[in-house]
PDB file of N, H, CA, C and O in Angstrom:
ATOM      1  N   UNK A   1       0.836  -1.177   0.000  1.00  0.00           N
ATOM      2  CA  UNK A   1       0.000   0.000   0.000  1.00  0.00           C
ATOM      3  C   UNK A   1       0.881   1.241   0.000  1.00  0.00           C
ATOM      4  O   UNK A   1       1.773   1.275   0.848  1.00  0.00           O
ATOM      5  N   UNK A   2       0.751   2.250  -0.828  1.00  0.00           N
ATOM      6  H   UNK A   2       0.027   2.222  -1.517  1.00  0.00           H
ATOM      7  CA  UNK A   2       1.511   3.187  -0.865  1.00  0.00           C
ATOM      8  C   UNK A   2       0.139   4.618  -0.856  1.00  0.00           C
ATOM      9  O   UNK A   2      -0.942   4.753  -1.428  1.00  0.00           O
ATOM     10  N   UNK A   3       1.044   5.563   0.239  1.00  0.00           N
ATOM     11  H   UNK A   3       1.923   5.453   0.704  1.00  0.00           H
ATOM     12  CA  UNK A   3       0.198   6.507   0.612  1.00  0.00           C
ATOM     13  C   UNK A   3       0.783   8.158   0.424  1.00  0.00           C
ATOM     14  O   UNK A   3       2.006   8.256   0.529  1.00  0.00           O
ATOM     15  N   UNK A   4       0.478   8.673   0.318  1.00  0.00           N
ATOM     16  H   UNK A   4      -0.515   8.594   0.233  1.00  0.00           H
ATOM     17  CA  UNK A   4       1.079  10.293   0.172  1.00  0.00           C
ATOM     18  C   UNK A   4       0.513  11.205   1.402  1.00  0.00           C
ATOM     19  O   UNK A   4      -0.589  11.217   1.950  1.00  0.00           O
ATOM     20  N   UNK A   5       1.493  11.830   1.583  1.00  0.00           N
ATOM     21  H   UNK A   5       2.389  11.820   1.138  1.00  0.00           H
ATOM     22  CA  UNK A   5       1.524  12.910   2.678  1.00  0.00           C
ATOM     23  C   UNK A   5       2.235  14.470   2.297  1.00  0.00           C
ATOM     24  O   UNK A   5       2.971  14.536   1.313  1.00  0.00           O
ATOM     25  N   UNK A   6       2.053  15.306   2.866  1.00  0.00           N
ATOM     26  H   UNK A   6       1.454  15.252   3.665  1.00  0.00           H
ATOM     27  CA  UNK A   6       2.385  16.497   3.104  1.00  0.00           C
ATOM     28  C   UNK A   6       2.772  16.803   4.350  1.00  0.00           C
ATOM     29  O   UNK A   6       2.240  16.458   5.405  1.00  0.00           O
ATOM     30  N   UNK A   7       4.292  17.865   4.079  1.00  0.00           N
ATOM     31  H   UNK A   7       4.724  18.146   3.221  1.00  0.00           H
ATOM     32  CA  UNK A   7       4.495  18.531   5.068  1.00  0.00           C
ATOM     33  C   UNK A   7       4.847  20.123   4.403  1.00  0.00           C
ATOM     34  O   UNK A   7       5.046  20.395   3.219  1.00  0.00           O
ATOM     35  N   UNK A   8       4.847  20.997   5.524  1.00  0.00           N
ATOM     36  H   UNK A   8       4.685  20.776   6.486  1.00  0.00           H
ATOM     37  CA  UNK A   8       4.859  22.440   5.428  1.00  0.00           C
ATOM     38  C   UNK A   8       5.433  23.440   6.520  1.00  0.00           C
ATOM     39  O   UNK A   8       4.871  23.852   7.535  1.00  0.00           O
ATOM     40  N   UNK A   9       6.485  23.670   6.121  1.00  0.00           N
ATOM     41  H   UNK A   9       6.941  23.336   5.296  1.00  0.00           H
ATOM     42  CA  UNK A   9       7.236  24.609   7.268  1.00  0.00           C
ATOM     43  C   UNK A   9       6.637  26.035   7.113  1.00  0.00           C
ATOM     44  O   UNK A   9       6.161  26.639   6.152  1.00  0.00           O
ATOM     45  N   UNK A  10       6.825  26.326   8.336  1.00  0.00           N
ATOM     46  H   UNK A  10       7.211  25.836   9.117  1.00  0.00           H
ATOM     47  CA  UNK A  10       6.311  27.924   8.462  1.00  0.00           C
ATOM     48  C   UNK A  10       6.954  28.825   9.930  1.00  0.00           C
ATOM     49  O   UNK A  10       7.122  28.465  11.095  1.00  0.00           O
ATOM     50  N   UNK A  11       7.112  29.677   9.461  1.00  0.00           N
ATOM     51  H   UNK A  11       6.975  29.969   8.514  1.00  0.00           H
ATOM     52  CA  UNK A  11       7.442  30.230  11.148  1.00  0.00           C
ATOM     53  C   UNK A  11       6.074  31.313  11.281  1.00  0.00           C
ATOM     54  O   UNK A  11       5.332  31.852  10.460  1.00  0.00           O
ATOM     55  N   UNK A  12       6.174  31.310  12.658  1.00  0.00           N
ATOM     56  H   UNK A  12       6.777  30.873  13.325  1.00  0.00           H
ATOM     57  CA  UNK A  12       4.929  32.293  13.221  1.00  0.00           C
ATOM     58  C   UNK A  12       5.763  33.689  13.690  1.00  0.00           C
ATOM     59  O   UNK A  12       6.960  33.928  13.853  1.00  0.00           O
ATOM     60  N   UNK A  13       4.679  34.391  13.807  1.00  0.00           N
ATOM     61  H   UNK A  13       3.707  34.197  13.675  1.00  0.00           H
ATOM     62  CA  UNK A  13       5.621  35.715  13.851  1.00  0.00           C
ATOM     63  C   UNK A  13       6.440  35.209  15.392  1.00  0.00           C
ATOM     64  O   UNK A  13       6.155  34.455  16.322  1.00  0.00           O
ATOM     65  N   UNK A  14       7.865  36.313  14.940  1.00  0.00           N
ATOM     66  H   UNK A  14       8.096  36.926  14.184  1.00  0.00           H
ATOM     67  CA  UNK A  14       8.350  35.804  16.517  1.00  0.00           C
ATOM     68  C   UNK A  14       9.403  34.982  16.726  1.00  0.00           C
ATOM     69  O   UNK A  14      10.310  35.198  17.529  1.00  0.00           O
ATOM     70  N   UNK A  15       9.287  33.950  15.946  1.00  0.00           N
ATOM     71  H   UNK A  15       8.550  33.774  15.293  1.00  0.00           H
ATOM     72  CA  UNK A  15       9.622  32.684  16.270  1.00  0.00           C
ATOM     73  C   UNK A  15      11.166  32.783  15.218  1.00  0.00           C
ATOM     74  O   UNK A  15      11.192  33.277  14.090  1.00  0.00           O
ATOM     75  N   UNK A  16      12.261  32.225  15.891  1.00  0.00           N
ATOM     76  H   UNK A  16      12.241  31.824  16.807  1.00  0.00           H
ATOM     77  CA  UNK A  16      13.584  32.057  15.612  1.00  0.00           C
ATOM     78  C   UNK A  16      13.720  30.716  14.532  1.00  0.00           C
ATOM     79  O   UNK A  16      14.629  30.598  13.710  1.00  0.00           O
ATOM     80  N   UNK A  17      12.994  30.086  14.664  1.00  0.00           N
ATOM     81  H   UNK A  17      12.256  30.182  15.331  1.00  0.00           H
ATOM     82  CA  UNK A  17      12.525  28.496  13.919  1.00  0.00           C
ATOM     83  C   UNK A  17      11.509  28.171  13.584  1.00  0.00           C
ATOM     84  O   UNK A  17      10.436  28.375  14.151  1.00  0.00           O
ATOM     85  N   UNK A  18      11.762  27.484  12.379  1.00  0.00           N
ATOM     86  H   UNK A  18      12.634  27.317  11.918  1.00  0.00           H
ATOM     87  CA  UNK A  18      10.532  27.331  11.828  1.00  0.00           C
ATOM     88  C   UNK A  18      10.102  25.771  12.375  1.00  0.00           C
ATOM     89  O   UNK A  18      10.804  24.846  12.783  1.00  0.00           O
ATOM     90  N   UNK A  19       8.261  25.938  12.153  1.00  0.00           N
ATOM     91  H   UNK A  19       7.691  26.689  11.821  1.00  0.00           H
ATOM     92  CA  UNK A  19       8.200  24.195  12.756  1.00  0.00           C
ATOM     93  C   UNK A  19       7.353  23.268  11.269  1.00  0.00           C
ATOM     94  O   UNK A  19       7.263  23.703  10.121  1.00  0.00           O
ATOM     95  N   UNK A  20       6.954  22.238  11.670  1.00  0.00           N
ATOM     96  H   UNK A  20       7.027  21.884  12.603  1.00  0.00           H
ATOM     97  CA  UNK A  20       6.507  22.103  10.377  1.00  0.00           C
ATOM     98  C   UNK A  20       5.057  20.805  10.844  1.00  0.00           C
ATOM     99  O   UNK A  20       4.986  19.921  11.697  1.00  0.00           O
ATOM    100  N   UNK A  21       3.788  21.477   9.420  1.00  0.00           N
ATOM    101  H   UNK A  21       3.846  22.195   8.727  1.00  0.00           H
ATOM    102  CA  UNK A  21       3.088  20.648   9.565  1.00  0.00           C
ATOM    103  C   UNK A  21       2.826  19.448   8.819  1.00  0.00           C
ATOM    104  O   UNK A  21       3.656  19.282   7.926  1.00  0.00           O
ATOM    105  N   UNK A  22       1.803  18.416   8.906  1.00  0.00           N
ATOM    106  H   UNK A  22       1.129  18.551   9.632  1.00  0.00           H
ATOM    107  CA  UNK A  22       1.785  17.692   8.262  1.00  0.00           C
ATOM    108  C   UNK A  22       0.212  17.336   7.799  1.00  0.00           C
ATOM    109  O   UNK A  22      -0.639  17.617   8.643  1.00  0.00           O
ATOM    110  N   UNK A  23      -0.161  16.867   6.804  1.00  0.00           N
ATOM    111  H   UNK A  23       0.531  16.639   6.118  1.00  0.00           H
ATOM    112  CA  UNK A  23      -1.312  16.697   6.245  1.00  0.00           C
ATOM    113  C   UNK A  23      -1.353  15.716   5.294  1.00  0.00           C
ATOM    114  O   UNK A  23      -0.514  15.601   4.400  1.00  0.00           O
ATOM    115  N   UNK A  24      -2.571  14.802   5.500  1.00  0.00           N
ATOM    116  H   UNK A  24      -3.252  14.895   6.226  1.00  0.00           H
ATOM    117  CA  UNK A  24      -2.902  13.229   4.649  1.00  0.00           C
ATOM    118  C   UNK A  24      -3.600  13.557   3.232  1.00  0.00           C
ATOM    119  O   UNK A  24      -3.837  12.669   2.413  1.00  0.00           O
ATOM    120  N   UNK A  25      -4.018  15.412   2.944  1.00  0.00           N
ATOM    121  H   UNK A  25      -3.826  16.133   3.609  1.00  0.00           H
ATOM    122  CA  UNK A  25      -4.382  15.686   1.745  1.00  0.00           C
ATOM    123  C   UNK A  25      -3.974  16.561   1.312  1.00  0.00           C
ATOM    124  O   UNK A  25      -3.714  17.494   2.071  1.00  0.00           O
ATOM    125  N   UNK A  26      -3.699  16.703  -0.208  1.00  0.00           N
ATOM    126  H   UNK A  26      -3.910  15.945  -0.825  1.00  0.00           H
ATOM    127  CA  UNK A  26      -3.348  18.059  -1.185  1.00  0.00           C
ATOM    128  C   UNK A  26      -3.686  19.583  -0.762  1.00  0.00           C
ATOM    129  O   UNK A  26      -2.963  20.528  -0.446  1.00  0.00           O
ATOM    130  N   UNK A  27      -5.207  19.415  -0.897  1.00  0.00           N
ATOM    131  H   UNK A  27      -5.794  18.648  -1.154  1.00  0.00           H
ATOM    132  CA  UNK A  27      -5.794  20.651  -0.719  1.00  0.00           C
ATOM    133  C   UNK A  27      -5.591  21.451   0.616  1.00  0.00           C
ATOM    134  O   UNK A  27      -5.403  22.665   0.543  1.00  0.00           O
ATOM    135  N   UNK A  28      -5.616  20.927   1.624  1.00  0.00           N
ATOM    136  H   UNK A  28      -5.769  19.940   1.684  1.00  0.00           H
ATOM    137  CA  UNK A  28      -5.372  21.232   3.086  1.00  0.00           C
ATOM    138  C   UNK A  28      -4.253  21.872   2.977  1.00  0.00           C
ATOM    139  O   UNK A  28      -4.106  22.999   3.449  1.00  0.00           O
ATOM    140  N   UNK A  29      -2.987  20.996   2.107  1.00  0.00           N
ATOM    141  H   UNK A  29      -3.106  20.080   1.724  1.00  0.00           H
ATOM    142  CA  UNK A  29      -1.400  21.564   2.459  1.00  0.00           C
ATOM    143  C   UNK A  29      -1.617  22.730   1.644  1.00  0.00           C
ATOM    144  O   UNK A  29      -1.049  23.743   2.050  1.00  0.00           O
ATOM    145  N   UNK A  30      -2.309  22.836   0.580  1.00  0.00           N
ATOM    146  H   UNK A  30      -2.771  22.013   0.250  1.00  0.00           H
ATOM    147  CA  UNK A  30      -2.100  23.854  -0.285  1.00  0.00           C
ATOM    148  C   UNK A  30      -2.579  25.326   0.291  1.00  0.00           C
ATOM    149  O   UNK A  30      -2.224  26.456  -0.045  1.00  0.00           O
ATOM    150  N   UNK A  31      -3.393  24.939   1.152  1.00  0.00           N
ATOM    151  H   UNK A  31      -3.682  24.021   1.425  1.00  0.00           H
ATOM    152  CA  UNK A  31      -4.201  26.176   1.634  1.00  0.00           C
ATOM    153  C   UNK A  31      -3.328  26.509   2.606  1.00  0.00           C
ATOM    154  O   UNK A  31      -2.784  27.612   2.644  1.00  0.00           O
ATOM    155  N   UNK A  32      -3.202  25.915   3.153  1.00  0.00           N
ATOM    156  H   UNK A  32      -3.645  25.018   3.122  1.00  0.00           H
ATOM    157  CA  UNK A  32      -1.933  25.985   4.692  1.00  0.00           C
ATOM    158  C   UNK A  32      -0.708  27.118   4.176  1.00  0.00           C
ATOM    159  O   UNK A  32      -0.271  28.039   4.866  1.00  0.00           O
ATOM    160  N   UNK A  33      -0.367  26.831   3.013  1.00  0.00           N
ATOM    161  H   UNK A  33      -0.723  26.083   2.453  1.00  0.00           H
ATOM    162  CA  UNK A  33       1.128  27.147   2.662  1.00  0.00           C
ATOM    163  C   UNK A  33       0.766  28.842   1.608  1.00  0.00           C
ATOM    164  O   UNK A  33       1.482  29.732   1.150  1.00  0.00           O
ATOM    165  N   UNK A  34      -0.277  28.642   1.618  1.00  0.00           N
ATOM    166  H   UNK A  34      -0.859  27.919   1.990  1.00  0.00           H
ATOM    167  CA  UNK A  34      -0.663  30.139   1.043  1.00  0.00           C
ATOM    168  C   UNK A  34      -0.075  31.861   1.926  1.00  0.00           C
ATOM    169  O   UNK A  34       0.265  33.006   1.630  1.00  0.00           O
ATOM    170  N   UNK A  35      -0.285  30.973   3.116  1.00  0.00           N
ATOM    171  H   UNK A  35      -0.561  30.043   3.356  1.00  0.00           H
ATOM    172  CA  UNK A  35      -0.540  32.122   4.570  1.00  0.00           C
ATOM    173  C   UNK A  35       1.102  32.628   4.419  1.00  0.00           C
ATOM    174  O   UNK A  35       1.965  31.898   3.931  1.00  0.00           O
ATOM    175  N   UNK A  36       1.337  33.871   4.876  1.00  0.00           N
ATOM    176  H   UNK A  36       0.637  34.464   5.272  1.00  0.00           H
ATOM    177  CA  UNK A  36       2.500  34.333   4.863  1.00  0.00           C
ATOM    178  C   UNK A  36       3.386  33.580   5.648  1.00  0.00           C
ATOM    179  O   UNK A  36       2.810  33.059   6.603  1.00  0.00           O
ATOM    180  N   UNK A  37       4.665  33.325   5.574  1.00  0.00           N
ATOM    181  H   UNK A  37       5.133  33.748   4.798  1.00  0.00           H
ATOM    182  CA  UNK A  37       5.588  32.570   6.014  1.00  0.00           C
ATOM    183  C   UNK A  37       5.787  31.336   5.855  1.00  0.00           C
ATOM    184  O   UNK A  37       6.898  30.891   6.144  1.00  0.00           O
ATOM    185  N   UNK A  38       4.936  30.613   5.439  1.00  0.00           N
ATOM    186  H   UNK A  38       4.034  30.975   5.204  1.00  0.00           H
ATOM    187  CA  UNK A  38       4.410  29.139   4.854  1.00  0.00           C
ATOM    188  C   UNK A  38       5.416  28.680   3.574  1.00  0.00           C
ATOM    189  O   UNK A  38       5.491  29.432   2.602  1.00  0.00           O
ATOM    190  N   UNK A  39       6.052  27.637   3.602  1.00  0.00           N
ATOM    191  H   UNK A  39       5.991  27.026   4.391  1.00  0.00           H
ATOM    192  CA  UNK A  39       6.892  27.378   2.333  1.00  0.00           C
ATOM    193  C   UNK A  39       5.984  26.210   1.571  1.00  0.00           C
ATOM    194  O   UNK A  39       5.361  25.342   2.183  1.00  0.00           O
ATOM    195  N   UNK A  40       6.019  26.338   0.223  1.00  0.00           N
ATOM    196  H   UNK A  40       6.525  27.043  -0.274  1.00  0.00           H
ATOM    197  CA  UNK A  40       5.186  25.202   0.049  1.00  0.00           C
ATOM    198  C   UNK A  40       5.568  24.065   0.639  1.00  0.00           C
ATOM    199  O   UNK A  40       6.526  23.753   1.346  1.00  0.00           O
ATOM    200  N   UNK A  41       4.294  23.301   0.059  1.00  0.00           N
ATOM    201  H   UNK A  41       3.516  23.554  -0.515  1.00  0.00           H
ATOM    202  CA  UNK A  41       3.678  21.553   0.974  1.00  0.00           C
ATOM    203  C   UNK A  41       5.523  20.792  -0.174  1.00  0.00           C
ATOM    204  O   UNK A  41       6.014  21.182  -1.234  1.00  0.00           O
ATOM    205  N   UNK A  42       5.835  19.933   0.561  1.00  0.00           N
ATOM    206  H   UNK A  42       5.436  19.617   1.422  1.00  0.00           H
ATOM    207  CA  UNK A  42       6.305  19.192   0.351  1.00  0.00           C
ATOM    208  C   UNK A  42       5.714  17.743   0.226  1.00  0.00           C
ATOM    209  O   UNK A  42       5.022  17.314   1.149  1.00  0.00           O
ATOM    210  N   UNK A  43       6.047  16.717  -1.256  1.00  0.00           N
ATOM    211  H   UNK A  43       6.609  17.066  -2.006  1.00  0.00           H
ATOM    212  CA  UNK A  43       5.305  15.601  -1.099  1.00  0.00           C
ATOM    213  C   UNK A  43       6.080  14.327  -0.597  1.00  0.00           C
ATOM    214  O   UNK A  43       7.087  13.970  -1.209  1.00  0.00           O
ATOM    215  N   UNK A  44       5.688  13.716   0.371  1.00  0.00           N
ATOM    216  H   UNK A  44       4.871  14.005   0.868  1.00  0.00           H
ATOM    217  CA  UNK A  44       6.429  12.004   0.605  1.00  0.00           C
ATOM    218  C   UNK A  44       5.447  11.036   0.593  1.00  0.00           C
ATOM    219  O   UNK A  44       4.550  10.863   1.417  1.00  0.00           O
ATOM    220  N   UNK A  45       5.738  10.307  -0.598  1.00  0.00           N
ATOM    221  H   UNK A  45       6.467  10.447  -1.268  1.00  0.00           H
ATOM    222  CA  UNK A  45       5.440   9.002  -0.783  1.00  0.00           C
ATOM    223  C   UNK A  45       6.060   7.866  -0.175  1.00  0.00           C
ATOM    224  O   UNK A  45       7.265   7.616  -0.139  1.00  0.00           O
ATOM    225  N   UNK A  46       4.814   6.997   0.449  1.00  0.00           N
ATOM    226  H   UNK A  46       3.836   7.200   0.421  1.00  0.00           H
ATOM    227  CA  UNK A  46       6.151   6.032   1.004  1.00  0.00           C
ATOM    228  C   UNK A  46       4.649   4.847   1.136  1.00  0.00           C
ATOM    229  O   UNK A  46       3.429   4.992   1.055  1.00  0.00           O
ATOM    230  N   UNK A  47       5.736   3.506   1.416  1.00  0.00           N
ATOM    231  H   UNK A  47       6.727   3.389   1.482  1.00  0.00           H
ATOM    232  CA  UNK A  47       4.646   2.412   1.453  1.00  0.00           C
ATOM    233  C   UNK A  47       5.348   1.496   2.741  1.00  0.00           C
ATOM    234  O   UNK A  47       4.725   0.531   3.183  1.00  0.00           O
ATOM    235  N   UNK A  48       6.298   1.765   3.140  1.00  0.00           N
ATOM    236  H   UNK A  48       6.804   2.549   2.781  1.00  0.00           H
ATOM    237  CA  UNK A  48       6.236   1.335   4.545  1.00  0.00           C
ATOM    238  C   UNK A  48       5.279   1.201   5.559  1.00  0.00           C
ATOM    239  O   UNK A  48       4.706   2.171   6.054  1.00  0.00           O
ATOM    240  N   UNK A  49       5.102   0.153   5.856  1.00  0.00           N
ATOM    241  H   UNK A  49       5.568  -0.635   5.454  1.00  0.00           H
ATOM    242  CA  UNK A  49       3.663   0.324   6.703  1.00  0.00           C
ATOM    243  C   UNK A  49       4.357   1.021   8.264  1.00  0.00           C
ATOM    244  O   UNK A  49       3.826   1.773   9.081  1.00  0.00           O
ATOM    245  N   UNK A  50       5.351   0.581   8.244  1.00  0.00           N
ATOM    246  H   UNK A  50       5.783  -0.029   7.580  1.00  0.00           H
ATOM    247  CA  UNK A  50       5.935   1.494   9.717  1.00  0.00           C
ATOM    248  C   UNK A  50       6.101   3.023   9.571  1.00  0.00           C
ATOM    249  O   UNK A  50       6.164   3.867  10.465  1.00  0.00           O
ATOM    250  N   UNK A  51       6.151   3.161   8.371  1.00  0.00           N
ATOM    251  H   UNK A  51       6.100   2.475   7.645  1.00  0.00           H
ATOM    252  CA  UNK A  51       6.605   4.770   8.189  1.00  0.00           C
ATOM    253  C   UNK A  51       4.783   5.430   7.955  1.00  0.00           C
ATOM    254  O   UNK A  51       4.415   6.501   8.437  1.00  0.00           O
ATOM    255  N   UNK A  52       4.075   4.703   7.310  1.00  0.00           N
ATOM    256  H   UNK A  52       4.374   3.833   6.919  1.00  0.00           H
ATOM    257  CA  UNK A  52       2.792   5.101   7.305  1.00  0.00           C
ATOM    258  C   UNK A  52       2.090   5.520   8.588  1.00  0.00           C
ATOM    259  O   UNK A  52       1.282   6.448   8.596  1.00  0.00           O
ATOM    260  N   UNK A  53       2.446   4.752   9.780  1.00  0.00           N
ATOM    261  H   UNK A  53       3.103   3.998   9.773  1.00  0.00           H
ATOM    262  CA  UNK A  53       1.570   4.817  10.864  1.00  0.00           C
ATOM    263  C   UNK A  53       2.192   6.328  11.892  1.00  0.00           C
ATOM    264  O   UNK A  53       1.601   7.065  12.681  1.00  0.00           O
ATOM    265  N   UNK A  54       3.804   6.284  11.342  1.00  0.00           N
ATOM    266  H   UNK A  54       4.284   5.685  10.701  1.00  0.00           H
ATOM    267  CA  UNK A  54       4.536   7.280  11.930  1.00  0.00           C
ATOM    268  C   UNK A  54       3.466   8.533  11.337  1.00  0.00           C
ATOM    269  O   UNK A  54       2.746   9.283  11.996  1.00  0.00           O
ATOM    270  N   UNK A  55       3.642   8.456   9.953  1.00  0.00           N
ATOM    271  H   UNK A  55       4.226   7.846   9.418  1.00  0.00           H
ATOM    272  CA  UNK A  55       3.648  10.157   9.275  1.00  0.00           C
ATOM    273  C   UNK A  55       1.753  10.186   9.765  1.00  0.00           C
ATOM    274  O   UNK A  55       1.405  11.224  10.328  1.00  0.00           O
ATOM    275  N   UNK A  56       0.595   9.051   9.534  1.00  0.00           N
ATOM    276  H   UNK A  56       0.877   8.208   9.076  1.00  0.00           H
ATOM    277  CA  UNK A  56      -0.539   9.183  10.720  1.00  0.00           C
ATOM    278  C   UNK A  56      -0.494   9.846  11.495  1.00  0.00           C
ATOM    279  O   UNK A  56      -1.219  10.835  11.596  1.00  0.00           O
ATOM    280  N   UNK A  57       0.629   9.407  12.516  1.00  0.00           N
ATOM    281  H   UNK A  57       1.218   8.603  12.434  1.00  0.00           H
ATOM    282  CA  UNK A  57       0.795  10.148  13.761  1.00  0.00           C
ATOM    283  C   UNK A  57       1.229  11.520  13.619  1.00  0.00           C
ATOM    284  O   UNK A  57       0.618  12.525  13.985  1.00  0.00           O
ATOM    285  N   UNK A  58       2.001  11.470  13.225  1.00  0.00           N
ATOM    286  H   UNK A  58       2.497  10.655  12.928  1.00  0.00           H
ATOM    287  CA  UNK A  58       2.190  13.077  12.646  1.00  0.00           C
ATOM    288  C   UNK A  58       0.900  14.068  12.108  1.00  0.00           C
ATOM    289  O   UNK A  58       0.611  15.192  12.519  1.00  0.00           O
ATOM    290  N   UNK A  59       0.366  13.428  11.268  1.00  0.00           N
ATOM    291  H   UNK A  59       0.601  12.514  10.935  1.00  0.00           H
ATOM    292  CA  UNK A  59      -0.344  14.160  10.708  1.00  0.00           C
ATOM    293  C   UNK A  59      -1.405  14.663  11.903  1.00  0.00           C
ATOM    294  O   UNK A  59      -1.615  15.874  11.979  1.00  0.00           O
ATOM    295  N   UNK A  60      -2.057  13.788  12.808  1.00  0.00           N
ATOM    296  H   UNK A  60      -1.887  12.805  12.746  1.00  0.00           H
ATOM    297  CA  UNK A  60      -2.820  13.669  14.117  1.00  0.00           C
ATOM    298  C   UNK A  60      -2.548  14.855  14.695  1.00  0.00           C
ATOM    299  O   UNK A  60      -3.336  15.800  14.723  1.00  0.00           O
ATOM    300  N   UNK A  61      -1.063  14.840  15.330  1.00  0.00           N
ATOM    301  H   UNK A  61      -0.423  14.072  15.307  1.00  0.00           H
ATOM    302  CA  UNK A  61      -0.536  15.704  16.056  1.00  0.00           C
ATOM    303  C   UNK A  61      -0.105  17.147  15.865  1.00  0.00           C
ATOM    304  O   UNK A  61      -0.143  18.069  16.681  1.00  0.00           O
ATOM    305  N   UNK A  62       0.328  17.138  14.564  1.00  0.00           N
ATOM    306  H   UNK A  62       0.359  16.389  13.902  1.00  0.00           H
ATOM    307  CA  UNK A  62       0.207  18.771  14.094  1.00  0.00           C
ATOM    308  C   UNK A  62      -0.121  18.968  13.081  1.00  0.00           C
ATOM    309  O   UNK A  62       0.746  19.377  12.309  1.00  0.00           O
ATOM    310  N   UNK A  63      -1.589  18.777  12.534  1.00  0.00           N
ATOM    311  H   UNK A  63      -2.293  18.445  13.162  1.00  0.00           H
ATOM    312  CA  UNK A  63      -2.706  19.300  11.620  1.00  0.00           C
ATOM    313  C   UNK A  63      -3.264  20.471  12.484  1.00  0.00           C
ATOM    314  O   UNK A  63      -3.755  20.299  13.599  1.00  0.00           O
ATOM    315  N   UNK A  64      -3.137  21.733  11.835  1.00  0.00           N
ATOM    316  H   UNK A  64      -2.737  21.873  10.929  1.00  0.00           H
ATOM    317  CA  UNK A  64      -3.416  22.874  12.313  1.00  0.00           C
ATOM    318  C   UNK A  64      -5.498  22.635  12.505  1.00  0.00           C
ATOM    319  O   UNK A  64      -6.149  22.008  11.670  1.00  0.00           O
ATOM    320  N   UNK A  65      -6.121  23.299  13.756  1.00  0.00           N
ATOM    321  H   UNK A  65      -5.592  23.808  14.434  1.00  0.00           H
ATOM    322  CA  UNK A  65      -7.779  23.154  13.826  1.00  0.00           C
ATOM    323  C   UNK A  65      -8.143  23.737  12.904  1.00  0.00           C
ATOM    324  O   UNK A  65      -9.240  23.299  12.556  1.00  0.00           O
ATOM    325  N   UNK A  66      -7.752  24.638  12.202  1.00  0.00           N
ATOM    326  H   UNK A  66      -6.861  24.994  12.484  1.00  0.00           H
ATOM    327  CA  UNK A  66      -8.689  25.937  11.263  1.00  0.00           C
ATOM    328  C   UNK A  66      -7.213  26.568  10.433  1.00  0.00           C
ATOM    329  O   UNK A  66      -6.274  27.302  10.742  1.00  0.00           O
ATOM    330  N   UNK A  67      -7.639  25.824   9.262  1.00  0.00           N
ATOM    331  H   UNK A  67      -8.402  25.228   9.011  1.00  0.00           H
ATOM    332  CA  UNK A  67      -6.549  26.298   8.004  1.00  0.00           C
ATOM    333  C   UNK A  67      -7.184  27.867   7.368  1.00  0.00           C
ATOM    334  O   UNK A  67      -6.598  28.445   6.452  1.00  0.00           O
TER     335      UNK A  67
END
């Protein structure tokens, strides 16, 4: 099974570092990365089922509430 993900760095005002999010769809990253400071979505494909459940978790944990 092979799955695609997004990630998206951004810094918030303020902030010395940038952090980065992650998202299980296109459109979400795309909207995300519009906002000032936002670099575009980056794509990773992968079919590891261990790496799948990781970037899940990821995605869980920092998917922004309101893009």
């Amino acid at each position: 099974m092979k799955k695609v993900y997004y990630s998206v760095k951004y810094r918030a005002f303020g902030m010395f570092s940038s952090s980065t999010v992650w998202f299980d769809n296109k459109e979400d990253a795309v909207e995300f990365s519009k906002k000032d400071y936002h670099d575009a979505p980056v794509v990773h494909r992968v079919s590891n089922p261990e790496t799948i459940d990781k970037y899940d978790e990821l995605v869980a944990l920092t998917k922004p509430n309101k893009i």
